[in-house]
Structures are given as C-alpha cells and as structure tokens.
N, CA, C and O atoms as a GROMACS GRO file, in nm:
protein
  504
    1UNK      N    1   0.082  -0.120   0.000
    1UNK     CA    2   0.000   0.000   0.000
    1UNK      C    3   0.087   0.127   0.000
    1UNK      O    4   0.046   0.227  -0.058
    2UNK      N    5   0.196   0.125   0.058
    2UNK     CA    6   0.334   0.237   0.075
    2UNK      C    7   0.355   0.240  -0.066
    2UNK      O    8   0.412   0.347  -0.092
    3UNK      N    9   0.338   0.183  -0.151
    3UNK     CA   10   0.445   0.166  -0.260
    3UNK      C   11   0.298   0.256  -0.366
    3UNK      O   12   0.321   0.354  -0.436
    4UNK      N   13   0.164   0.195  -0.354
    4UNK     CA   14   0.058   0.272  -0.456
    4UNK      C   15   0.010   0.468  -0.391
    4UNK      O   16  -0.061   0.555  -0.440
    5UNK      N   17   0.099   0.461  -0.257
    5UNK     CA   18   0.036   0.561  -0.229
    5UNK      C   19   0.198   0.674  -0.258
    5UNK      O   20   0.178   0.793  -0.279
    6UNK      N   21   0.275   0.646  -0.257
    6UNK     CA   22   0.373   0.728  -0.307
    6UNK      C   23   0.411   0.711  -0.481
    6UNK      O   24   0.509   0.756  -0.540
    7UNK      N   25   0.308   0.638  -0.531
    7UNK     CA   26   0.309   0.624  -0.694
    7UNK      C   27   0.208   0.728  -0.722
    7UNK      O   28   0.215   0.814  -0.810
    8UNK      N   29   0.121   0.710  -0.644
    8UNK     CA   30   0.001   0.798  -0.638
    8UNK      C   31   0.047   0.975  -0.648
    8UNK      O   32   0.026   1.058  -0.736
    9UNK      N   33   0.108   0.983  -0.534
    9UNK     CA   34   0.140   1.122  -0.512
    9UNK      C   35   0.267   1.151  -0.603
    9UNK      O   36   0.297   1.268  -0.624
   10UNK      N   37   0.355   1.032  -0.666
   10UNK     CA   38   0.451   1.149  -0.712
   10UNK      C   39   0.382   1.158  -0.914
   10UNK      O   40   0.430   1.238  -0.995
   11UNK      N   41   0.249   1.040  -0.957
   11UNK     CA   42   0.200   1.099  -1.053
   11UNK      C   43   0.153   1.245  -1.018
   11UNK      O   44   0.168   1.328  -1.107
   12UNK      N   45   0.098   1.286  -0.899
   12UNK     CA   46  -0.014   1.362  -0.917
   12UNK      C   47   0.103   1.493  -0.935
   12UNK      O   48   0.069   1.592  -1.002
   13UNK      N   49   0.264   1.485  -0.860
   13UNK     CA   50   0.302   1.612  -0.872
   13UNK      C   51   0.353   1.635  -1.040
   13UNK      O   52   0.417   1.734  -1.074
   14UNK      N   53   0.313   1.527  -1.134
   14UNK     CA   54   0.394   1.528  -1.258
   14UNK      C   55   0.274   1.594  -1.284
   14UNK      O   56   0.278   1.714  -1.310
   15UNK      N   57   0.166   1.532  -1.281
   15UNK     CA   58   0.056   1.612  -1.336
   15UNK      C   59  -0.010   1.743  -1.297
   15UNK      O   60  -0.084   1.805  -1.373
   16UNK      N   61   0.018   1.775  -1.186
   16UNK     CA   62   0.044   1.926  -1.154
   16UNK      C   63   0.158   2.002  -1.263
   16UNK      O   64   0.136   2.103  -1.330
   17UNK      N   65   0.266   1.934  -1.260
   17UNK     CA   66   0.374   2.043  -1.356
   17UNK      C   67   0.318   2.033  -1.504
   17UNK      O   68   0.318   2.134  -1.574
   18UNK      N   69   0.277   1.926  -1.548
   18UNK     CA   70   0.249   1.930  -1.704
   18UNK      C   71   0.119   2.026  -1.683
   18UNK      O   72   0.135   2.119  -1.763
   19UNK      N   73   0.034   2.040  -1.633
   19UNK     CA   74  -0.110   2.093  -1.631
   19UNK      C   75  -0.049   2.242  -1.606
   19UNK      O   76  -0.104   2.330  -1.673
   20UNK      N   77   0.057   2.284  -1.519
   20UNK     CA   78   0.055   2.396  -1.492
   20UNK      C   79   0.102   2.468  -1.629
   20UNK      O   80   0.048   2.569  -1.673
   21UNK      N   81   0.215   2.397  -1.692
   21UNK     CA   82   0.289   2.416  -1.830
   21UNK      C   83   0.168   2.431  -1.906
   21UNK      O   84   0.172   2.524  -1.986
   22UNK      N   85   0.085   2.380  -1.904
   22UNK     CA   86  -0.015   2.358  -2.029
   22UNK      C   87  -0.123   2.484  -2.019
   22UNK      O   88  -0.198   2.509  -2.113
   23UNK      N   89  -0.123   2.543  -1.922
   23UNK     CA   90  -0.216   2.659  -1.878
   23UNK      C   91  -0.124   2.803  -1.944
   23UNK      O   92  -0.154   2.897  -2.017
   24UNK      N   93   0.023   2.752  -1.860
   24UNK     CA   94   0.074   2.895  -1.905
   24UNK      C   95   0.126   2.935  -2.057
   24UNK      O   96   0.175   3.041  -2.095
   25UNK      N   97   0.098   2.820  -2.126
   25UNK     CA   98   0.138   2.827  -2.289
   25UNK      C   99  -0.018   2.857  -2.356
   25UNK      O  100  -0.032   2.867  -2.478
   26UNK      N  101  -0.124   2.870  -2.268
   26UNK     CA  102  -0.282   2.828  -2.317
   26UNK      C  103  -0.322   2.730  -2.418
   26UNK      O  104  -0.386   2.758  -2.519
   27UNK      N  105  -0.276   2.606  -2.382
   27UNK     CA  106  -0.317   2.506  -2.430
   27UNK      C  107  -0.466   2.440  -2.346
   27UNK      O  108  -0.488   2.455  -2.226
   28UNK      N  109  -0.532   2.388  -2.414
   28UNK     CA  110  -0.658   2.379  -2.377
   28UNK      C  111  -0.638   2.206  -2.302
   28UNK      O  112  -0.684   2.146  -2.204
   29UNK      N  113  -0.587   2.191  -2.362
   29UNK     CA  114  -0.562   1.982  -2.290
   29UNK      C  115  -0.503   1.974  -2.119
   29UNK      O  116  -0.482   1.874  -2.051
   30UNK      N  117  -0.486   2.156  -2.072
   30UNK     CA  118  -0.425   2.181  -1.902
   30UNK      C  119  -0.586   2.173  -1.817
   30UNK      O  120  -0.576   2.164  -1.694
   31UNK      N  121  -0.710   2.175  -1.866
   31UNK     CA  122  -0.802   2.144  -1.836
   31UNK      C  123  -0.837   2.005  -1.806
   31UNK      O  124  -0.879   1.978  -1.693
   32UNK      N  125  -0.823   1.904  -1.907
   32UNK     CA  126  -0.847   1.792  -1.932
   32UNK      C  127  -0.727   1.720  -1.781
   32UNK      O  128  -0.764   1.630  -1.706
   33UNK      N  129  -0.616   1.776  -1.775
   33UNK     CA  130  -0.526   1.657  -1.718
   33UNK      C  131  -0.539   1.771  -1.576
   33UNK      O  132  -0.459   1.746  -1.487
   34UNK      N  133  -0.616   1.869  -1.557
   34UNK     CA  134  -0.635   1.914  -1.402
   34UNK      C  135  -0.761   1.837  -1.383
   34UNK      O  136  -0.805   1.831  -1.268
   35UNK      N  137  -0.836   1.765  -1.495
   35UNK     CA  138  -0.970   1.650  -1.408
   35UNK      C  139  -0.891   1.544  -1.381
   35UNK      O  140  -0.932   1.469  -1.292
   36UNK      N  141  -0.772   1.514  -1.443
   36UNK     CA  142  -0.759   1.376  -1.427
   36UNK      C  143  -0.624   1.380  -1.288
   36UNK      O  144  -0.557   1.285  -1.246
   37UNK      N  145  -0.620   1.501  -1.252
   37UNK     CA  146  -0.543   1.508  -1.196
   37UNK      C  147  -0.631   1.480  -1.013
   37UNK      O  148  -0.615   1.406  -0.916
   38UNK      N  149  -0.708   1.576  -1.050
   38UNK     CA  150  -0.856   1.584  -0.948
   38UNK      C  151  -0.860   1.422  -0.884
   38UNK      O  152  -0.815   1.383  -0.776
   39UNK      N  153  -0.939   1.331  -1.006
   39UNK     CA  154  -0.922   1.168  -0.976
   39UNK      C  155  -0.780   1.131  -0.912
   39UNK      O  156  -0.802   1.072  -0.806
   40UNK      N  157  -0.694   1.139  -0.928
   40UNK     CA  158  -0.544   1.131  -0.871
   40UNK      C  159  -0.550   1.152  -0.702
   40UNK      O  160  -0.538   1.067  -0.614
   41UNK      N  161  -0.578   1.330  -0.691
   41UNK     CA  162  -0.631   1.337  -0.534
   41UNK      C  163  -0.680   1.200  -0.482
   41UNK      O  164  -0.603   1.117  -0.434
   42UNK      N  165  -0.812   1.184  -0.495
   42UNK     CA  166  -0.862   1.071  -0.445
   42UNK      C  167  -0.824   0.973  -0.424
   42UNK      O  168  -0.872   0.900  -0.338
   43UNK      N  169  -0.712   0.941  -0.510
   43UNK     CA  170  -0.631   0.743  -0.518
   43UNK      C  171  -0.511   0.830  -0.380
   43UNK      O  172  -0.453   0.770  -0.289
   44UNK      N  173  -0.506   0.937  -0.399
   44UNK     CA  174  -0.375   0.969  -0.256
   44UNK      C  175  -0.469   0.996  -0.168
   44UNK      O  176  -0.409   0.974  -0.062
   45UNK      N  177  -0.614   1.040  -0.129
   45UNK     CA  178  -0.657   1.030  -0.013
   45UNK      C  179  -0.670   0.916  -0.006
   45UNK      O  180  -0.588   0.863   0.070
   46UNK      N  181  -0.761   0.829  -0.067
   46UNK     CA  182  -0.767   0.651  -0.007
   46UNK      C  183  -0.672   0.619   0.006
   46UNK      O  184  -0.662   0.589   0.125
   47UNK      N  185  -0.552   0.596  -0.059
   47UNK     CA  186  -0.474   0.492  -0.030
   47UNK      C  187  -0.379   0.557   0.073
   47UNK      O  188  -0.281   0.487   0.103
   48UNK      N  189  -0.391   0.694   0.140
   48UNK     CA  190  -0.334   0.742   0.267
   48UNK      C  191  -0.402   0.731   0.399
   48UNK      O  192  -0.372   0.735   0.518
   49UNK      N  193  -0.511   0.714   0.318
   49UNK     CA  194  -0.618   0.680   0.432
   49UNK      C  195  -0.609   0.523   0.512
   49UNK      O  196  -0.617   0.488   0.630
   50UNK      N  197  -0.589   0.451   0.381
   50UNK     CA  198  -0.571   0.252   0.419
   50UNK      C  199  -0.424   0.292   0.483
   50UNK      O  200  -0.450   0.271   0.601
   51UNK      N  201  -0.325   0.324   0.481
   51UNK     CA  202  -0.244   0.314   0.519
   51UNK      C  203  -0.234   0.372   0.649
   51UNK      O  204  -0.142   0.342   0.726
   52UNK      N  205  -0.332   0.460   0.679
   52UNK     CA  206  -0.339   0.499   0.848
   52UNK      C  207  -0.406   0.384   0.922
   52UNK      O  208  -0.383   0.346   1.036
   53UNK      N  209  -0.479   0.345   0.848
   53UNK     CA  210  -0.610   0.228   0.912
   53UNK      C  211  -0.493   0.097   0.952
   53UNK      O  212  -0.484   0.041   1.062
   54UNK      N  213  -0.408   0.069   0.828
   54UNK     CA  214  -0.350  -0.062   0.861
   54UNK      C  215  -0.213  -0.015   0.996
   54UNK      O  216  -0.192  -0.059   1.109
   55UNK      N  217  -0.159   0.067   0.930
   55UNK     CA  218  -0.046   0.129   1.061
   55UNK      C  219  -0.073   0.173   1.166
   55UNK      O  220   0.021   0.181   1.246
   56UNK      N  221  -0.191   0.215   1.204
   56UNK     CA  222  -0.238   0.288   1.324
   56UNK      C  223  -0.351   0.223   1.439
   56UNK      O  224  -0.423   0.278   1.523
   57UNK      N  225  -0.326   0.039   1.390
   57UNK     CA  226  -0.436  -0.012   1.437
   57UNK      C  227  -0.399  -0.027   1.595
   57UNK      O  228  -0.296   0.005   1.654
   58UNK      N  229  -0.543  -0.099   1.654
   58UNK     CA  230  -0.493  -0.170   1.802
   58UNK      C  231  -0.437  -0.264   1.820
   58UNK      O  232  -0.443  -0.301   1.937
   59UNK      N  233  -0.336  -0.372   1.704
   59UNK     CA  234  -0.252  -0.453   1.693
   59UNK      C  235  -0.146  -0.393   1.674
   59UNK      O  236  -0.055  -0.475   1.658
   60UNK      N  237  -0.089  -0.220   1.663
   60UNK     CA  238   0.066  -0.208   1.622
   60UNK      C  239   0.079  -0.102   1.759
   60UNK      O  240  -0.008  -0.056   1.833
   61UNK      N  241   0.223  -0.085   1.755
   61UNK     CA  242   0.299  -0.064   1.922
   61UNK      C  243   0.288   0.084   1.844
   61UNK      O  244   0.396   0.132   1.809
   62UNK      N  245   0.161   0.166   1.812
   62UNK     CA  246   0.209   0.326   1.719
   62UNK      C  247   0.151   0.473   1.796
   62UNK      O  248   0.116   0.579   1.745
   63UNK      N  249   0.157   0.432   1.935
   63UNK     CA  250   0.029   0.477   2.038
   63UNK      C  251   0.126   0.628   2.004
   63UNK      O  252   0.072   0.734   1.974
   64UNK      N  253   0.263   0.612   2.014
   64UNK     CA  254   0.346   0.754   2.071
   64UNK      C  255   0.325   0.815   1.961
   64UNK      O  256   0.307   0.937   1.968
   65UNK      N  257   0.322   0.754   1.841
   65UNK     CA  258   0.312   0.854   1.747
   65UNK      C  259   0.202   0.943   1.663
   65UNK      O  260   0.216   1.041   1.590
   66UNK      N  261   0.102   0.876   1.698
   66UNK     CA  262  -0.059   0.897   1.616
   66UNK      C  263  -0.035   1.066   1.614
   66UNK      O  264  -0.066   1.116   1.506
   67UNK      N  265   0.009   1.150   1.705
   67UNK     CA  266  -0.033   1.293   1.680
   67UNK      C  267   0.112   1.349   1.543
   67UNK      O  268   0.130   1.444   1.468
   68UNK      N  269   0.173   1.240   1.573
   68UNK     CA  270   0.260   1.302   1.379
   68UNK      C  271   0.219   1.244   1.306
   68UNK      O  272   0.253   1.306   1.205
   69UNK      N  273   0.119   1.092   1.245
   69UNK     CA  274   0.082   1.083   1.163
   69UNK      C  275  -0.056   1.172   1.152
   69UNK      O  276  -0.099   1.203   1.041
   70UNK      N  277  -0.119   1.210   1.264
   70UNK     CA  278  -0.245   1.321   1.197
   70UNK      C  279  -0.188   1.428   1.137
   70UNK      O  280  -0.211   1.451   1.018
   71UNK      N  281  -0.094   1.516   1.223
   71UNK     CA  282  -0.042   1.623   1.145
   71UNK      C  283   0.037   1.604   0.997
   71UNK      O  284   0.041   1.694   0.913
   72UNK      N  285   0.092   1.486   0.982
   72UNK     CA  286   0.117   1.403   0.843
   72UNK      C  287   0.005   1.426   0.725
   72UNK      O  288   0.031   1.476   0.616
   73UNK      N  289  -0.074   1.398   0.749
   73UNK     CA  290  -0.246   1.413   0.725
   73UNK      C  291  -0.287   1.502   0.705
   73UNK      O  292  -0.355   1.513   0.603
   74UNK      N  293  -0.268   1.610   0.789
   74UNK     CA  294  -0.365   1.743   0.728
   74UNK      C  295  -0.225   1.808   0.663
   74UNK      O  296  -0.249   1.894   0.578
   75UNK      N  297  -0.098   1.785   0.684
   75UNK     CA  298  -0.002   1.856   0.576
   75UNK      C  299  -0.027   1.788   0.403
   75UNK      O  300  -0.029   1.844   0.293
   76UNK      N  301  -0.043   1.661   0.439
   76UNK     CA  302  -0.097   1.581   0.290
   76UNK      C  303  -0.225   1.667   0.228
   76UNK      O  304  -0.246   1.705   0.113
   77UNK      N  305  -0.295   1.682   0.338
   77UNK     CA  306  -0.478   1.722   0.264
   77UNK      C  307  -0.421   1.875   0.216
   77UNK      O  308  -0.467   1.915   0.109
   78UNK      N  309  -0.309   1.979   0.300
   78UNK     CA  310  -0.260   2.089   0.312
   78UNK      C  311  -0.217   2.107   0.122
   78UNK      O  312  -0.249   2.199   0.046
   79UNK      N  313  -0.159   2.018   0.102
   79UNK     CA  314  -0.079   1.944  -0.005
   79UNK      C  315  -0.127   1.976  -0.110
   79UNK      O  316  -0.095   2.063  -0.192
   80UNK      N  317  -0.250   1.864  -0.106
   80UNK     CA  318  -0.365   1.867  -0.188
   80UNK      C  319  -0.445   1.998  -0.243
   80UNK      O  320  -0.478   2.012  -0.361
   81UNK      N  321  -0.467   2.080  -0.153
   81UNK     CA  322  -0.540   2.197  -0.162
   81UNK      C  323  -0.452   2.280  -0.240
   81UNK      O  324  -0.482   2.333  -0.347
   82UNK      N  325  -0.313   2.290  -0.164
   82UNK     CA  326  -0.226   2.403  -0.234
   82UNK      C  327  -0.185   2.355  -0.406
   82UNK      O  328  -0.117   2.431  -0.476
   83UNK      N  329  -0.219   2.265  -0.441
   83UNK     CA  330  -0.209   2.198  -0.603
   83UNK      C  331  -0.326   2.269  -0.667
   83UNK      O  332  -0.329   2.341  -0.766
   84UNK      N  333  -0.405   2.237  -0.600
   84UNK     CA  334  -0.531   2.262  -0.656
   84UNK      C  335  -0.509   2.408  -0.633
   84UNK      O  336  -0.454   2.433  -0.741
   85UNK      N  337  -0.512   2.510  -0.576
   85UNK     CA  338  -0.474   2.669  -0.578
   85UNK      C  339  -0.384   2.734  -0.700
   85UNK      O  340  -0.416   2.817  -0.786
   86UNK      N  341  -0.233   2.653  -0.672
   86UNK     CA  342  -0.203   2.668  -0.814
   86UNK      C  343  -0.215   2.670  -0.908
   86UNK      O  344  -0.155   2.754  -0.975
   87UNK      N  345  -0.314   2.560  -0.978
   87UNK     CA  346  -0.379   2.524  -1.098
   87UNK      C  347  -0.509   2.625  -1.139
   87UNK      O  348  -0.534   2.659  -1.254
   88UNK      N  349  -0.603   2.673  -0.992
   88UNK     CA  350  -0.694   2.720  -1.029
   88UNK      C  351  -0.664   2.865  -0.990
   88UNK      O  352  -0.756   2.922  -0.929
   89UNK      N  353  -0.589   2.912  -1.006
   89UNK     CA  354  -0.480   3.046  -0.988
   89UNK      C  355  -0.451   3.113  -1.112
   89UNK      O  356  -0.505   3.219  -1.146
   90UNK      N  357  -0.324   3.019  -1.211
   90UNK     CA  358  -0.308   2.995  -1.305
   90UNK      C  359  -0.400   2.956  -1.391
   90UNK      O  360  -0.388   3.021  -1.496
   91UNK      N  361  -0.489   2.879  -1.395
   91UNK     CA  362  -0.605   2.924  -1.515
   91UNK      C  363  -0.656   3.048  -1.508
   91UNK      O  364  -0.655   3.116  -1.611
   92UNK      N  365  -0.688   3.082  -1.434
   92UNK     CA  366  -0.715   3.257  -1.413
   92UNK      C  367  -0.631   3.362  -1.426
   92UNK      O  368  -0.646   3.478  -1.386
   93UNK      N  369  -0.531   3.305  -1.492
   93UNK     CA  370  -0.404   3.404  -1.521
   93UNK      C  371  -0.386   3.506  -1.404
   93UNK      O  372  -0.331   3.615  -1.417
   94UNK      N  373  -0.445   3.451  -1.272
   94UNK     CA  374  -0.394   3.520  -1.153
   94UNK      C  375  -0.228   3.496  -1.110
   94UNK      O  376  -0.163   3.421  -1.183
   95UNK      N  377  -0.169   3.553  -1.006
   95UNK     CA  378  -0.034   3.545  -0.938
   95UNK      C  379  -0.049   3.411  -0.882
   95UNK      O  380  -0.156   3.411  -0.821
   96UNK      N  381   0.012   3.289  -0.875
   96UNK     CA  382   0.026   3.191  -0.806
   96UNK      C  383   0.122   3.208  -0.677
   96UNK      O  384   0.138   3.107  -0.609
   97UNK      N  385   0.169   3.296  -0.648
   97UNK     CA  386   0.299   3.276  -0.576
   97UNK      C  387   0.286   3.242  -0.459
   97UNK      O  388   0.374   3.162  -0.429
   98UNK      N  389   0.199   3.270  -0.356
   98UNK     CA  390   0.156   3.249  -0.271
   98UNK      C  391   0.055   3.082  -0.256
   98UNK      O  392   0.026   3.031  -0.148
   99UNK      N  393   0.031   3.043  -0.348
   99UNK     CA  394   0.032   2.921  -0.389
   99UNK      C  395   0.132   2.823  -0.361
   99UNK      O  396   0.109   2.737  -0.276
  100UNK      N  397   0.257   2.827  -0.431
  100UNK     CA  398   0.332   2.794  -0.446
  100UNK      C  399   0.425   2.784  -0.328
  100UNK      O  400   0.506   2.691  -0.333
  101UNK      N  401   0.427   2.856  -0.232
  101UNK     CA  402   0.502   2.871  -0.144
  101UNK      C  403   0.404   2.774  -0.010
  101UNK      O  404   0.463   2.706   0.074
  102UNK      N  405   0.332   2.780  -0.011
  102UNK     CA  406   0.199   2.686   0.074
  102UNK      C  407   0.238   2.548   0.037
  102UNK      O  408   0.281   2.476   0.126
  103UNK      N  409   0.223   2.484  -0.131
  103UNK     CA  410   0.268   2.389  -0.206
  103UNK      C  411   0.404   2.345  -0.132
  103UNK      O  412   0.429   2.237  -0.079
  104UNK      N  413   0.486   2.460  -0.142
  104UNK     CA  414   0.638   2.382  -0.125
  104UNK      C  415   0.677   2.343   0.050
  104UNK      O  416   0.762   2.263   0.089
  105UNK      N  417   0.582   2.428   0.133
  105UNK     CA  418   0.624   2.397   0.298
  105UNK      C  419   0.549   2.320   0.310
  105UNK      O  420   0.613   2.238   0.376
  106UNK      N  421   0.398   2.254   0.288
  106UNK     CA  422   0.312   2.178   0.325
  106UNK      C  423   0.388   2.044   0.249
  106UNK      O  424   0.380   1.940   0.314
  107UNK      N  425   0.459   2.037   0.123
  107UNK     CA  426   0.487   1.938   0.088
  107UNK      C  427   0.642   1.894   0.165
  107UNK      O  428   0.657   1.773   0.152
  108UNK      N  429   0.729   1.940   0.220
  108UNK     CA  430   0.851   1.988   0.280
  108UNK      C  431   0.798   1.890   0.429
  108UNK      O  432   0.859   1.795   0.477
  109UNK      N  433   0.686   1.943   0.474
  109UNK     CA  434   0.663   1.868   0.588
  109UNK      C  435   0.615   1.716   0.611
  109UNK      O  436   0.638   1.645   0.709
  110UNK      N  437   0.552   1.689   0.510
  110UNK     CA  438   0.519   1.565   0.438
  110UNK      C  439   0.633   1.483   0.423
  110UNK      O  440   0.644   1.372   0.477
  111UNK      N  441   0.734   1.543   0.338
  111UNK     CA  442   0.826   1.445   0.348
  111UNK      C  443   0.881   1.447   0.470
  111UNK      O  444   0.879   1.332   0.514
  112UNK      N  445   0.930   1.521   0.546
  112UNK     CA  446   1.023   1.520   0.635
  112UNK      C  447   0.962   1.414   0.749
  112UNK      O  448   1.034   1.338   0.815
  113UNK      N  449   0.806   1.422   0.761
  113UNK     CA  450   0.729   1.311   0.872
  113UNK      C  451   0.713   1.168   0.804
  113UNK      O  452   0.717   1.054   0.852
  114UNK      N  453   0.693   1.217   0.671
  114UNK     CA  454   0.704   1.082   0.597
  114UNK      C  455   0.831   0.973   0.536
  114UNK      O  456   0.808   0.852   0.535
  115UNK      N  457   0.905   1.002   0.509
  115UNK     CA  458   1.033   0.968   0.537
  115UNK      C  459   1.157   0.979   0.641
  115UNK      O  460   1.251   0.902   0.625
  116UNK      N  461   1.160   1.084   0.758
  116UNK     CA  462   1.269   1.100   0.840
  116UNK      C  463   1.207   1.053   0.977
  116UNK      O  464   1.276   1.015   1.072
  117UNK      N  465   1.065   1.058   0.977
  117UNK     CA  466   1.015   1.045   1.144
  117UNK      C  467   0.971   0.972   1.165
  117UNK      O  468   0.997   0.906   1.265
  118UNK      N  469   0.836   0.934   1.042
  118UNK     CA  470   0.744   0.797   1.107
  118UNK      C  471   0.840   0.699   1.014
  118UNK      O  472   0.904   0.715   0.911
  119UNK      N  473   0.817   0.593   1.103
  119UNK     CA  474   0.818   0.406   1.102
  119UNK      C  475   0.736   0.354   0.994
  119UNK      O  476   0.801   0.260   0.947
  120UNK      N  477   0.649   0.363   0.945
  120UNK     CA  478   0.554   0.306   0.830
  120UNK      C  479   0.656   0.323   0.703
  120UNK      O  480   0.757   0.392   0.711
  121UNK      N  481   0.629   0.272   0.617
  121UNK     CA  482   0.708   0.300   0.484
  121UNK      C  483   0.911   0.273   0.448
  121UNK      O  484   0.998   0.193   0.483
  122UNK      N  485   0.902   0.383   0.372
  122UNK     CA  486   1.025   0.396   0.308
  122UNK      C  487   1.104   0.479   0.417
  122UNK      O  488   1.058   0.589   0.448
  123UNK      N  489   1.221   0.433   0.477
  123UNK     CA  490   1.272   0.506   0.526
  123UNK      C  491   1.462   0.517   0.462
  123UNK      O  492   1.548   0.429   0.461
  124UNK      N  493   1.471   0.674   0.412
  124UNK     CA  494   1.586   0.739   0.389
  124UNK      C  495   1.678   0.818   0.466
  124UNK      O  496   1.800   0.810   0.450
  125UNK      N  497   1.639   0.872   0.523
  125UNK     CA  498   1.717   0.916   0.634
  125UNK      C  499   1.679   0.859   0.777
  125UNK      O  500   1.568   0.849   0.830
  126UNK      N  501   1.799   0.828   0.821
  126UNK     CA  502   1.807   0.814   0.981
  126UNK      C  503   1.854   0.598   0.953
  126UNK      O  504   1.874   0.526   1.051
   0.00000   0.00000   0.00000
C-alpha cells in the first residue's frame, strides 16, 4: 500500500507540472489533465487513508506517534489543496505565488514526517 500511495502522489506532482505548463502556454488539454489530476487526489486520499487504518491499528505498538501521523495528514490534505490553488490560480491568469510557497512547505513537511520520522514506509534518512 506504501508503494501505490507514493506512486500515487509522485503521478499527481507530474501532473500538476504538465497541467501547470499547459495553462501557461494556453493550451486547452491543461483542463483535461487538471480533471484527471482531481481523480489522482482521491487514489492519494484513499490509499493514505488505508495506510493509516492498517499502521495505526490496536494490533501495532504506534500509540506515541498517532499525533505526527495526523499532522502528516492534514499537511498531505494541506498538499492537496495548495495543487489545486495553483492550478486554479493559473487558469485565471492570476499570481500563483503564494500558492506555491503553501505547495512547497506543506509538501517539505510531508516528506520530512514521511520519510525522516514515522516508522511506516520507506525510510531514507536516519
């Protein structure tokens, strides 16, 4: 489930950059792959979701940590939103920047709980 839910999220950031490219050249197909990007969200909320359910049960020793995988969680949902800001920013030929900067610390924290702190998954540092 570690393995579909970080396939999940690193399509969705490809399809954030092609969609964003495709807006700022006004190509009309940056519409089409911000729906399919939309569906994407969803396969990274469920399958972040099964992965709290199976790691966070009353069979695993994860009592100390539950308050960094929630905050894990709303930096992911944090994540989510700030993609979606960008995209619907940039179709509006509005300033993203402030977007973008939400995007890059909400995603910054994600990894850092998701790879350096919690026990579930892939671990690279430490």
């Amino acid at each position: 489930m570690t393995h579909m839910h970080i396939t999940a999220w690193v399509v969705g950031l490809i399809l954030l950059l092609v969609s964003y490219a495709m807006y700022k050249t006004g190509n009309k197909s940056g519409k089409i792959l911000h729906m399919i990007l939309r569906l994407v969200y969803l396969l990274i909320i469920i399958t972040g979701f099964l992965l709290f359910i199976n790691n966070t049960g009353v069979y695993t020793n994860s009592a100390g940590i539950l308050g960094e995988v929630i905050v894990k969680m709303i930096a992911g949902i944090w994540v989510i939103g700030a993609m979606e800001m960008v995209l619907s920013k940039i179709s509006k030929a509005k300033p993203a920047k402030s977007a973008w900067i939400q995007l890059i610390v909400a995603l910054l924290i994600v990894l850092v709980l998701g790879f350096g702190r919690l026990p579930f998954g892939v671990q690279f540092m430490g």
